[in-house]
N, C-alpha and C positions, 0 to 999 in steps of 0.2 A: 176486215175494214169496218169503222162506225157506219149505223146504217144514218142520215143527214135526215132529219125533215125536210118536208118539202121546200119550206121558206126559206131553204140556205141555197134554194136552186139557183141558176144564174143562168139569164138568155139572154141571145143579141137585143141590143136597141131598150135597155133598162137604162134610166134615169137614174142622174146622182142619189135620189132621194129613196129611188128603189134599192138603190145597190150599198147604200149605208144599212137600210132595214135589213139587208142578206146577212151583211158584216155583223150586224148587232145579234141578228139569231143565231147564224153561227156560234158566236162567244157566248152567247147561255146556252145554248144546247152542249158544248164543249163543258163549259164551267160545272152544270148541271149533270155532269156523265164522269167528270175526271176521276172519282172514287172510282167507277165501274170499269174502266179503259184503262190500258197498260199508257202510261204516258209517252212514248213514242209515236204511239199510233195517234193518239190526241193532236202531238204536235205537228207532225206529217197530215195529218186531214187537213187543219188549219194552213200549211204551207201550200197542200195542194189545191185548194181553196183557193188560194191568193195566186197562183197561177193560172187559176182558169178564168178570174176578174182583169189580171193582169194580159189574159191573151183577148180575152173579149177585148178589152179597148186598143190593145195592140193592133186587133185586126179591122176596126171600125177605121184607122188612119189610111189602109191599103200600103202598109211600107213594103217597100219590094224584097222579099224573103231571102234573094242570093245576097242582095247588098247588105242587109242590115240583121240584127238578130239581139232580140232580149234575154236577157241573161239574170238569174240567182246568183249572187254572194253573200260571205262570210254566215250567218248562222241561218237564214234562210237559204242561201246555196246548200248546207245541213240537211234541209227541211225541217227543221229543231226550228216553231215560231214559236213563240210564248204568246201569251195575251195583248202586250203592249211593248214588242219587240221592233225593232227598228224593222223597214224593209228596205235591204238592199240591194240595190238592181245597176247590172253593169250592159250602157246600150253601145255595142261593138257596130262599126260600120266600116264597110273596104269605100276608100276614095274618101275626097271630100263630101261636104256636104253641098244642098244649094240654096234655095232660098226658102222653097217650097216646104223639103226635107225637113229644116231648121227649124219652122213654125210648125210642122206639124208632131214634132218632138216636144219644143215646149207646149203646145197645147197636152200633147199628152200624160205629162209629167203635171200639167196642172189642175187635169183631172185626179188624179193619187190626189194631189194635196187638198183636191176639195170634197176627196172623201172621207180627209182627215188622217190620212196616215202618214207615221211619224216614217218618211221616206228617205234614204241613202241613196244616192245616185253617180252614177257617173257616165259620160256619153263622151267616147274617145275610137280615133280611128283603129285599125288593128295595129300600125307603125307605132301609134301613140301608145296603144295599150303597151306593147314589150317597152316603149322608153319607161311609161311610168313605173312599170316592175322592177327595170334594173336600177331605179333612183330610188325607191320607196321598198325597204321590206314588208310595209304594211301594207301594201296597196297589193305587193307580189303573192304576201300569205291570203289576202281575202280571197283571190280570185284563182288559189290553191282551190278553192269552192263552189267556182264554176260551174253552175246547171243550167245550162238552156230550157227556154220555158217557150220561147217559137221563134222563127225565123230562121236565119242560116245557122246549121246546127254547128257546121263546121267552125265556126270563128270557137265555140267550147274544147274543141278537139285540138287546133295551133293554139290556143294560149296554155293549154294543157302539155304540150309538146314541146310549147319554149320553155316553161316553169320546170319539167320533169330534166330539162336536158342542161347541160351545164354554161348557155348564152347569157345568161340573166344573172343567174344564181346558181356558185357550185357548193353540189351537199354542205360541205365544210363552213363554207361561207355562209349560209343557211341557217344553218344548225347553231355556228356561234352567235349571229345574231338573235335566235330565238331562244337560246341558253342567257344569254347579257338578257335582254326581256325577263325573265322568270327570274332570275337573280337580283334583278332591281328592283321587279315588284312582290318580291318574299321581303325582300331590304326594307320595304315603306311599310311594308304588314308588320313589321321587326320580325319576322319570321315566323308569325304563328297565326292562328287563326282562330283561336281559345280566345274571344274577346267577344265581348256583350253584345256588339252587333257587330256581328260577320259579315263581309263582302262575299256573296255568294259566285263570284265572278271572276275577283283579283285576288280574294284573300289565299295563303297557301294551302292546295287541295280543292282549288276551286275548280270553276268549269274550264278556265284559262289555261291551269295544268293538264286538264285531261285535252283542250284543243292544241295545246304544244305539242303533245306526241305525235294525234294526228296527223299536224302540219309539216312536223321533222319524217314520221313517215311517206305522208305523201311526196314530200321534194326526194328523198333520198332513196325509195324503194318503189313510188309510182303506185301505192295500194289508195284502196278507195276508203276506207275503214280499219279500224283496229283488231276486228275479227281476224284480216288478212295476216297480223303479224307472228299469229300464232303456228304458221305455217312458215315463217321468217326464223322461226324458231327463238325468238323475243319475248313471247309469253308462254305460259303454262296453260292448261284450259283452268283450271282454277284462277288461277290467278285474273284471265279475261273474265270470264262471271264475276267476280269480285270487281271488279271494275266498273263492269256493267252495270251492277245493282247502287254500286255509293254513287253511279252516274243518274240514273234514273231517281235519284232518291232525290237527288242537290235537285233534278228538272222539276220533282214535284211538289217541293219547297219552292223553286221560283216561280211557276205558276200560279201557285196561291198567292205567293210573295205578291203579283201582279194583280191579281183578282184582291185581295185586301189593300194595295196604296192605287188603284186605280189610276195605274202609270205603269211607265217602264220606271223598273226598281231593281235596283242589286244588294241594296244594302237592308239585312234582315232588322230593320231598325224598330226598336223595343216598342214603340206603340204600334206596331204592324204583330209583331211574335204571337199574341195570343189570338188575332183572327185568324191566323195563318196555322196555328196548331187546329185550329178547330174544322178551319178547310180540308184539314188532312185527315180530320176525321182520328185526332187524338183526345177530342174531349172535349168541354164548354171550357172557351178563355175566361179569365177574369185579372181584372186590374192587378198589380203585381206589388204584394207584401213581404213582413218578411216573413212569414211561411212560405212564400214560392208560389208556384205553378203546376202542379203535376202534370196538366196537359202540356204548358211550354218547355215543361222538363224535359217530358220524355222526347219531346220535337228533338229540343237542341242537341240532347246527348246523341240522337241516334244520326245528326246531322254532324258534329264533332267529330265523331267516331267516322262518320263518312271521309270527310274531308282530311281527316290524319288518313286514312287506308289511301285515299288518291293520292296524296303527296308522297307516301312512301311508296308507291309504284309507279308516280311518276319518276322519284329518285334510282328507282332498281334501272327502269327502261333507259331515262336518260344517260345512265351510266353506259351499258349498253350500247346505246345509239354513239355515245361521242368513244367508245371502244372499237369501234365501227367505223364510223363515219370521218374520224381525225384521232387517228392514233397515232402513239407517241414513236417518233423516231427511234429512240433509246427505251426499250425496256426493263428497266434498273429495280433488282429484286432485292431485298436484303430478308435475309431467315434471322425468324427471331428464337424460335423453338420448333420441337418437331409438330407442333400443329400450328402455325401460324407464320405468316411472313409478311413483310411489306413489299405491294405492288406498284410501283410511280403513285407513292405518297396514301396508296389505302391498303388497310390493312386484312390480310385474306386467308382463309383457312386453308390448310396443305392438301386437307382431304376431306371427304364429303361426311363422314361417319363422327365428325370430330365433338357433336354434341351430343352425342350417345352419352356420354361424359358432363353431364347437366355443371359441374364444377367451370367448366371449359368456357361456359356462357360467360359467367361474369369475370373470368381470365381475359376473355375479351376484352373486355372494357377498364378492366387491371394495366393490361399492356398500352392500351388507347392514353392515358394517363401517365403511361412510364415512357411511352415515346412521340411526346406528345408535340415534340419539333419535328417529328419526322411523318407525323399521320393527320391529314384531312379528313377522310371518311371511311366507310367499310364498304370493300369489291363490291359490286354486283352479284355475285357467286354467292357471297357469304353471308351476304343480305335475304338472297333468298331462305339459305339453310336457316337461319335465323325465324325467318316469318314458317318455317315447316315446323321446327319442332316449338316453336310457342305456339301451336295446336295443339300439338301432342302431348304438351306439358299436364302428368294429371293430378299436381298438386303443386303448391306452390313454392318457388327456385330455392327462399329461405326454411324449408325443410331440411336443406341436406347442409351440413357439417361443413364439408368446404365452401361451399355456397356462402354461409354464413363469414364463416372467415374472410374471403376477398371481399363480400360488401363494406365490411370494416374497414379494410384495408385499402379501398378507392376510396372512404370517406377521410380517409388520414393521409391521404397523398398528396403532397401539394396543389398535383392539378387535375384528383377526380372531379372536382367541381366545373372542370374545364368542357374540354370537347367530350369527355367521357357521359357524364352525366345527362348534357342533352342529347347522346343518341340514344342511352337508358330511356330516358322521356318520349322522343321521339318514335324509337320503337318498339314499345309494349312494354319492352322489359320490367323498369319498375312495377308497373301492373303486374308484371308474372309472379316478381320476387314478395310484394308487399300486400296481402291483402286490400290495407285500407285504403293504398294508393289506386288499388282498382276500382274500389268504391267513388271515388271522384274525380274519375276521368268523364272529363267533359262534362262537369256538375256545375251548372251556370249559380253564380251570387246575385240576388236577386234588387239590386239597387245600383246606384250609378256611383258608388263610391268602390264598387270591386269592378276593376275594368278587364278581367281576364277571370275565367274559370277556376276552380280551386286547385287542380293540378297542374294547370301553368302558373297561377300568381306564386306556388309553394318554388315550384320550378323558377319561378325568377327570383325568388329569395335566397335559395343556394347561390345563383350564379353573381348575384349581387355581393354575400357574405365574400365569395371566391375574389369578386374584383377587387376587396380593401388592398388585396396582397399584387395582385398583377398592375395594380394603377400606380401601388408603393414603388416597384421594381420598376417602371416604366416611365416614373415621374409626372402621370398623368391622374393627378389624384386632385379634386376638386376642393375648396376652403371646405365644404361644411362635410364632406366626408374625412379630412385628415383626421381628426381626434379618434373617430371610429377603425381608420384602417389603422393608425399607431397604436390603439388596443388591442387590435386583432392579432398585430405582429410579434404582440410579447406574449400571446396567451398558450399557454402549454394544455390546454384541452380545445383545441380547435376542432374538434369531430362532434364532440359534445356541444359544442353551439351548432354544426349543421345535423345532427342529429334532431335537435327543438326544431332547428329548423324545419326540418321534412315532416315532423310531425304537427306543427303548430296550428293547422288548420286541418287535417284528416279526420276529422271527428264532425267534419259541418255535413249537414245535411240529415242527421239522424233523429235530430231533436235535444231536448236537456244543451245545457252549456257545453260548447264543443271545447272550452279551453279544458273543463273538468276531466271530460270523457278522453278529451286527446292526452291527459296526461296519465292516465289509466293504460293505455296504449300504450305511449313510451316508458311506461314502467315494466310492461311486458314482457317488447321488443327487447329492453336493455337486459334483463336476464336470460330471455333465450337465446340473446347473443352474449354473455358472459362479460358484459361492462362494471368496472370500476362502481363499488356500490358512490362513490363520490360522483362520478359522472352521471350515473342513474338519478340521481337526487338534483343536482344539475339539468339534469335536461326534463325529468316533470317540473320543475318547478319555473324554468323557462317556459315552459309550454302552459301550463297554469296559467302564469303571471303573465306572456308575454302581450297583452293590450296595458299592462299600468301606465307605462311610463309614458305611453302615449296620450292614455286617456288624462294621468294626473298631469301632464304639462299641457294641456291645452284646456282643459274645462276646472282646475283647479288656481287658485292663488299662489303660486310659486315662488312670491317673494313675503309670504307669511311663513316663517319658524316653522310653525306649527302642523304646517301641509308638507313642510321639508321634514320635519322630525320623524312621523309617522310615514313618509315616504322608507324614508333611509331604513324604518323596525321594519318594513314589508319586508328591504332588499335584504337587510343583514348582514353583509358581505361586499367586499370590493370585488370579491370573483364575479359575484351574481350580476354587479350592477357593471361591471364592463362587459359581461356578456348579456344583457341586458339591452344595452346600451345599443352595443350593435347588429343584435336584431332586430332593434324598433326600427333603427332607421332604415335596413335593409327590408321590412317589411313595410314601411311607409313608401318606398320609392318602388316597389313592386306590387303595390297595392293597383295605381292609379299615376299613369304620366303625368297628369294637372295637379297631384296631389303634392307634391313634392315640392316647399320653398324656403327662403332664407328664415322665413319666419319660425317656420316649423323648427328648420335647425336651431335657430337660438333661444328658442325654446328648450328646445332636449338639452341642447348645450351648457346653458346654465342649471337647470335642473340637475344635473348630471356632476357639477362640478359643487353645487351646494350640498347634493345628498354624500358626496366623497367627503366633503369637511365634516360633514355630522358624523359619519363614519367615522372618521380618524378623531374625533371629538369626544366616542363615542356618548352619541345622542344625546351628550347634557350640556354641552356648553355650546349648542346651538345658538347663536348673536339673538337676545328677545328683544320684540320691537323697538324700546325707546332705547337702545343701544344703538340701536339702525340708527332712529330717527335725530341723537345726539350725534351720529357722525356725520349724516347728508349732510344737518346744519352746520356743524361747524366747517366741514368741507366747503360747502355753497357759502358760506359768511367769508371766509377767507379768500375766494377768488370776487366776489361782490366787491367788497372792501377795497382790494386793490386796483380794482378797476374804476375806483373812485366813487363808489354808491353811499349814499351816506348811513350809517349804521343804526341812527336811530327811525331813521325813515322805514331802514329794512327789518329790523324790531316789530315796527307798528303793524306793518302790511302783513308782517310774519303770525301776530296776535290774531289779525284777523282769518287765519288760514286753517284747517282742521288739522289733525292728526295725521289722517291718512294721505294728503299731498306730500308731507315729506317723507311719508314710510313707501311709497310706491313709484316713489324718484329718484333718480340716480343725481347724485349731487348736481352734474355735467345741466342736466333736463331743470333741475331746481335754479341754478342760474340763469339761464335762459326764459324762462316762467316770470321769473323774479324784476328781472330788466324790463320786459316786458310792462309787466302789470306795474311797474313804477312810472316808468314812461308813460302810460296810456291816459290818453285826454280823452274824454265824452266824444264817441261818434257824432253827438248832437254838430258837433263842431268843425267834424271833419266832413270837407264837399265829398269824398270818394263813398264813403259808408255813411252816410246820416242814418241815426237810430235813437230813436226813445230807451234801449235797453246797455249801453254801454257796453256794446258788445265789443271784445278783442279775439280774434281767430288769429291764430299761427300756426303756419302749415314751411317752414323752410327746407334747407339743402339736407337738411341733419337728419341721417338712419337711425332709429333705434333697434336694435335688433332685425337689425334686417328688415323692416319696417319703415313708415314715413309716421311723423307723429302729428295729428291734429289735436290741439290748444285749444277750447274754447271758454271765455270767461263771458260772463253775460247773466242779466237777473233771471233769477228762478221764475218761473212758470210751468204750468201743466203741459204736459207731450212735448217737453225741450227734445229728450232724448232721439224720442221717433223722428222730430222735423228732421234730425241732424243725422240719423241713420237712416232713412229715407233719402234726405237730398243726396246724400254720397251712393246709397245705391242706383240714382238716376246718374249718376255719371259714373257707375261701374266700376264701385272703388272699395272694396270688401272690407268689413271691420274688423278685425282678429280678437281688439280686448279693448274695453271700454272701461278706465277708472271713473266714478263721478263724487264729488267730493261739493260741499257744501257750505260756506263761510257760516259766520257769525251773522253776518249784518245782511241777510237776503241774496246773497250770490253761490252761484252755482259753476264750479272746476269742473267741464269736462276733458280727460286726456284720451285720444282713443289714437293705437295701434292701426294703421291701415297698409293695407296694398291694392295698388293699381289694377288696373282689366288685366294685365300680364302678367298680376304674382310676385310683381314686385315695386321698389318703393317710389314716388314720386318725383323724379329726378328734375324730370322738366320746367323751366321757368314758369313758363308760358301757360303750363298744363297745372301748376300749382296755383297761380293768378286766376285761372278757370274754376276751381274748386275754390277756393275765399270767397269770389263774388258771386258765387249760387248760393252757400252757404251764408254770406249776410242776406241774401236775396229774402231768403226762405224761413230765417230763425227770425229775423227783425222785422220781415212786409208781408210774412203770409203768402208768398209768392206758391200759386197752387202747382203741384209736383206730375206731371202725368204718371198716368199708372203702371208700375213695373208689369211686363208681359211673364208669366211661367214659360219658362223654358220647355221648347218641345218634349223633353227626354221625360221630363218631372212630369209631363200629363197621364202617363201611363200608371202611376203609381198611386196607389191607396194613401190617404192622409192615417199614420199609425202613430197615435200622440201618445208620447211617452213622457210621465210628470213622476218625478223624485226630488224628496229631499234629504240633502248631504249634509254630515256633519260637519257642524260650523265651531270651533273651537272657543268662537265671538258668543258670551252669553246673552250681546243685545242684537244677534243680529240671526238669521235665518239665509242656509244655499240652497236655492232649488235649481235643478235641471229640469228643464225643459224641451224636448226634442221632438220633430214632428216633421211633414214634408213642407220645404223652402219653398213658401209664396210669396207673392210680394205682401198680402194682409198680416204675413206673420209673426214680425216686431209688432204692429201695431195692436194685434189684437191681445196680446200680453199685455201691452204696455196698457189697452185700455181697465185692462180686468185689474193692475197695479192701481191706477186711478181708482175704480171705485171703490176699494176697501182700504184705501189712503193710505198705501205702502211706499216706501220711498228704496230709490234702487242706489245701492252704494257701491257698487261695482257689476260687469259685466265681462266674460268671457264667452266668445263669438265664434262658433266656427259651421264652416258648412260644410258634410261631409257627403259627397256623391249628391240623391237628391233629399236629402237631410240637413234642417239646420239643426245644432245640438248647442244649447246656453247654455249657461248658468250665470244667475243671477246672486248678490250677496243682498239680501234685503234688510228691512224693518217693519214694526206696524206702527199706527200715530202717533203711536205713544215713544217712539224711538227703541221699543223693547222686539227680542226677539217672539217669532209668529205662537203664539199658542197652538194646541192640536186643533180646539174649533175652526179657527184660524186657517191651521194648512189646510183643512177639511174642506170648509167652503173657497178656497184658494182654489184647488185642486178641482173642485166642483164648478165655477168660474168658467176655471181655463177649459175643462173638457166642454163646456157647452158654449163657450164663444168660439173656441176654434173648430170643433167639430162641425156645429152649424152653420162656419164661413166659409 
């Protein structure tokens, strides 16, 4: 037992003010000791602690010991306290209460809360206590935890006695309850707990799952602990240390967790992670780049790895337990071979020896695939065998000859992709089979733009590739995934795309370009498994390339020839770019839940359909601009016209218009434009918007690409651009792509792409009426903008400015990218470093990726000519020292 300084001592007749200073020494002598002390014992001092404060004021009341009695629940009944854990107390009484009784309850309870503790309570007669257990399973499981701390000991011993016996709650009934619990909340987790901040409490393999067993044992076997079930014959003794230890691991994770958010915390949330590694005494945290964390790395992996070993024993026992506790009336076996058969719907090995036969592993998960109507999950039995010899394994499963063979062979099955592959993930296996996959199990990405670990995000990329076909057949297929599932269903090398798949990111973490290295790898794999030299060339060159099509559709000019022309030489082929195709997007939706919008899709979309024409064109009779720009017009003249616009009117306004307004217009969008700008009279004139600047804003009903489109025509001025992406960032309205375009006679065309706070486009009246008049507010009166707050998530990270410039095919104009962490200063401090070397911005390409904004801009210098190298030089020089120093 910790030996306590003296100042954590506790005697009668101590003052609030005394008995906070105990509480306060206590928790740094604990804090102060947590390296040295098994964490059990840390939290059981601190538990027993709060008992002996707890009985001191208990007993200063004089409550009468037979009638009443104070009690421990749910994780204090435990004795498991953490630092800023709730404390829950259950106050039992026989009979009513009286007057006296009643005030001297609340006075007591009003002591806890003025000594600040975050307190759970309940004060119920013992009749009351069994009603509220048999109405409440939450109320019945807390007080599963029942520890008397003084008083009538007995009231611990009858609610122990109703809860154990079947008045309240029968096993069955119990156990289903607490099984629907953990099934809902793996449901909201989506079922993994491979994600950038973990819940250390609800996420799957938390502490939730290891207190589900507990609770299902104690109602249905009366044990006090997990130790007890190994004698139940439930566990293995390995298997209980193994429990033990990823238990004790997840408590000393949450204890820091709590000593670094100085709160009750469950959630390991990313500007916590690096005081929290350092608490644990893995290392000096540091703000988080993209080189990573070595000390939050090795935190999380060894925490990942925890919480996968608790979830698959919580899965073995829960099996187990509902084999036990509510089994099936009908026992219905179907044999499928002589080592394997189906058990009411899992699949189970005949006999114990049956992996001696390393080939038999992945047969397993061969038949999982082939009867895949008829199988949920794998026995309990076989589960075990399974976690035995992936110990024993002393090389890895793709070594051996048939091995090889059935991996192939689950990736060409219709439904390896299915349930098969997540239990591969789920339980070692791919790790066993794949070297590199073992390499990045539970290898956190170090930005907010990868919302899951590299072996689940790779893992949700199969399972996404697999849905084009099951969403096809089901008729549950989404608009912006049809084009991708309709490629997937005609393509005759469907392995070969999830092959790139699994490899597409197994190279991160080493250093050097992981697309490079990953495709070194999959050139490997595909000969020591004897792939089609076509499919091998196919899946490096997937793996290679598979960021282009993402990156050239969102930070490139897509509706310039010339970014399509050179697109279409990268791809080469219709093969490439329909598998291409539907990687990106299966990789974009597996990246990041928030990532994923109509935008994006109609971007890939048309990209995808202009680089097929250049294909089938090949590359030379790609449409060049003033062939565009002769069809918008003549398109937009012919519906003007008959809409009664007069022709020479539309001529004139036409003269005065640049180039690039009708090259970056869809005829539909130049009409609209058009009407507009003919119609419009001086705001001087109008009561609604009075303005010195002749401004017109149009913002209506009309999608563009999945997008809302803001119109803005108004006289040129310095910092237009910022007021007007500013003011829309204060109403939380994202810019995807900014055309800007410039008259003859002093005006300035901006067209900008937007989506709403939800990711998509601005439907609402009401809500598009709200942005116009912030927006004249702001452009025309100077109306001052409060300052955008940084997102909590983005505080944790390094500002890493990253400045390139792209080839521009324009010989008067200059592309630079720009990329750096998304503050609110960060448009603006560009825009000012534009300003003083009197550069003019002709277009823009917006996107923010996790906590990254990534532009590109299309510029000039004053002379309307593109940047010289002096030029990008002190540009480049500029930008790194306005925004570094901001």
């Amino acid at each position: 037992m910790i030996s306590q300084p003296v100042s954590t001592e506790l005697r009668p007749g101590m003052n609030t003010t005394e008995l906070k200073q105990a509480i306060a020494s206590l928790d740094t002598f604990l804090e102060d000791n947590i390296l040295h002390c098994p964490i059990n014992e840390t939290l059981t001092t601190r538990a027993n602690f709060f008992d002996q404060l707890l009985g001191l004021l208990w007993q200063s009341h004089q409550f009468c010991s037979d009638k009443f009695s104070l009690n421990a629940v749910g994780g204090y009944g435990r004795s498991t306290l953490h630092p800023f854990s709730d404390i829950d107390i259950c106050i039992i009484h026989d009979g009513p209460l009286n007057r006296e009784e009643s005030t001297s309850i609340s006075t007591f309870l009003t002591q806890l809360w003025d000594l600040g503790l975050d307190l759970g309570h309940g004060v119920r007669s013992l009749k009351d206590t069994y009603k509220a257990c048999k109405e409440d399973v939450t109320i019945a499981t807390s007080l599963l935890e029942i520890r008397n701390i003084t008083g009538n000991k007995q009231h611990e011993n009858q609610v122990l006695a109703a809860l154990y016996s079947d008045k309240l709650w029968s096993s069955k009934a119990f156990f289903s309850a607490k099984l629907e619990e953990q099934l809902q909340r793996h449901a909201k987790a989506q079922g993994t707990a491979y994600n950038i901040e973990p819940n250390l409490k609800t996420s799957p393999g938390g502490m939730r799952d290891l207190q589900t067993l507990t609770w299902v044992a104690r109602k249905h076997l009366g044990v006090g602990d997990m130790q007890a079930l190994r004698k139940h014959g439930f566990f293995t003794n390995d298997e209980y240390a193994e429990l033990l230890e990823c238990q004790n691991f997840i408590f000393r994770v949450r204890f820091a967790l709590h000593q670094a958010a100085k709160r009750s915390e469950n959630r390991l949330l990313l500007q916590y992670q690096a005081e929290v590694a350092k608490l644990m005494g893995f290392g000096e945290g540091s703000p988080l780049g993209e080189g990573g964390n070595i000390a939050i790395e090795k935190m999380m992996r060894q925490l990942f790895r925890a919480m996968k070993r608790i979830r698959e024993l919580n899965q073995l026992l829960m099996a187990y337990f509902s084999r036990e506790i509510a089994p099936s009336k009908r026992r219905k076996t179907i044999v499928i071979n002589d080592n394997f058969e189906i058990i009411e719907e899992h699949i189970h090995a005949r006999h114990e020896d049956v992996f001696i036969d390393r080939s038999q592993i992945m047969s397993l998960f061969l038949l999982i695939a082939t009867h895949h109507n008829q199988i949920i999950g794998i026995s309990p039995e076989t589960l075990r065998l399974l976690r035995q010899v992936r110990r024993r394994l002393m090389g890895d499963l793709q070594d051996f000859q048939a091995c090889r063979e059935t991996f192939k062979a689950i990736f060409a099955h219709p439904q390896g992709m299915g349930l098969a592959i997540t239990l591969m993930h789920q339980h070692g296996i791919l790790a066993s089979y794949l070297p590199q996959w073992r390499e990045v199990v539970g290898q956190m990405q170090f930005d907010l733009f990868h919302a899951y670990t590299v072996d689940e995000h790779t893992h949700k990329v199969l399972k996404n590739i697999y849905q084009y076909s099951v969403d096809s057949q089901n008729g549950t297929l989404t608009k912006d995934r049809q084009l991708a599932a309709d490629l997937y269903q005609k393509m005759s090398h469907k392995s070969a795309l999830l092959f790139a798949a699994l490899f597409h990111d197994l190279a991160k973490g080493r250093g050097g370009d992981h697309s490079e290295l990953g495709a070194v790898d999959a050139s490997l794999f595909a000969k020591f498994h004897g792939l089609k030299l076509s499919h091998e060339r196919l899946i490096c060159w997937l793996v290679e390339n598979h960021l282009l099509m993402s990156i050239t559709s969102q930070r490139m000019d897509i509706h310039d020839p010339d970014v399509i022309n050179r697109f279409a030489q990268s791809v080469g082929s219709q093969t490439r770019l329909d598998a291409l195709y539907c990687l990106t997007i299966a990789d974009i939706q597996a990246t990041n839940d928030d990532l994923w919008n109509d935008w994006k899709a109609s971007l890939l979309k048309e990209l995808y359909f202009a680089t097929r024409k250049a294909l089938h064109s090949g590359f030379e009779n790609v449409l060049q601009l003033r062939v565009v720009v002769r069809d918008h017009k003549l398109d937009a003249m012919r519906t003007l016209c008959q809409s009664g616009i007069d022709e020479s009117k539309l001529k004139t306004l036409w003269k005065r218009l640049p180039l690039s307004f009708f090259s970056h217009s869809e005829a539909e969008d130049i009409v609209r434009y058009s009407q507009a700008l003919l119609t419009h009279q001086s705001p001087c004139q109008q009561a609604e918007h009075p303005s010195p600047y002749e401004t017109l804003i149009l913002l209506d009903e009309t999608v563009v690409k999945g997008g809302s489109d803001v119109f803005v025509y108004t006289k040129d001025r310095p910092g237009l651009f910022v007021k007007l992406f500013n003011a829309l960032a204060t109403l939380r309205i994202s810019v995807k792509q900014a055309q800007i375009s410039k008259t003859k006679d002093g005006y300035v065309i901006e067209s900008l792409k937007v989506l709403d706070f939800d990711d998509k486009p601005i439907l609402n009246a009401s809500r598009r009426k709200q942005v116009i008049d912030k927006l004249y507010k702001v452009l025309d009166h100077d109306i001052q903008l409060p300052k955008k707050r940084q997102p909590r998530m983005h505080q944790s990270f390094e500002n890493q400015l990253s400045i390139a410039f792209l080839y521009s095919r324009q010989s008067t104009r200059t592309l630079l990218n720009v990329s750096a962490l998304d503050t609110s200063e960060f448009m603006e401090q560009i825009a000012s470093v534009f300003r003083k070397q009197n550069l003019t911005i002709h277009s823009a390409n917006i996107s923010t990726v996790g906590e990254r904004a990534d532009n590109v801009f299309l510029l000039s210098n004053e002379q309307g000519q593109q940047l010289s190298d002096q030029e990008q030089q002190q540009l480049t020089e500029q930008l790194k020292q306005t925004i570094n120093d901001g």
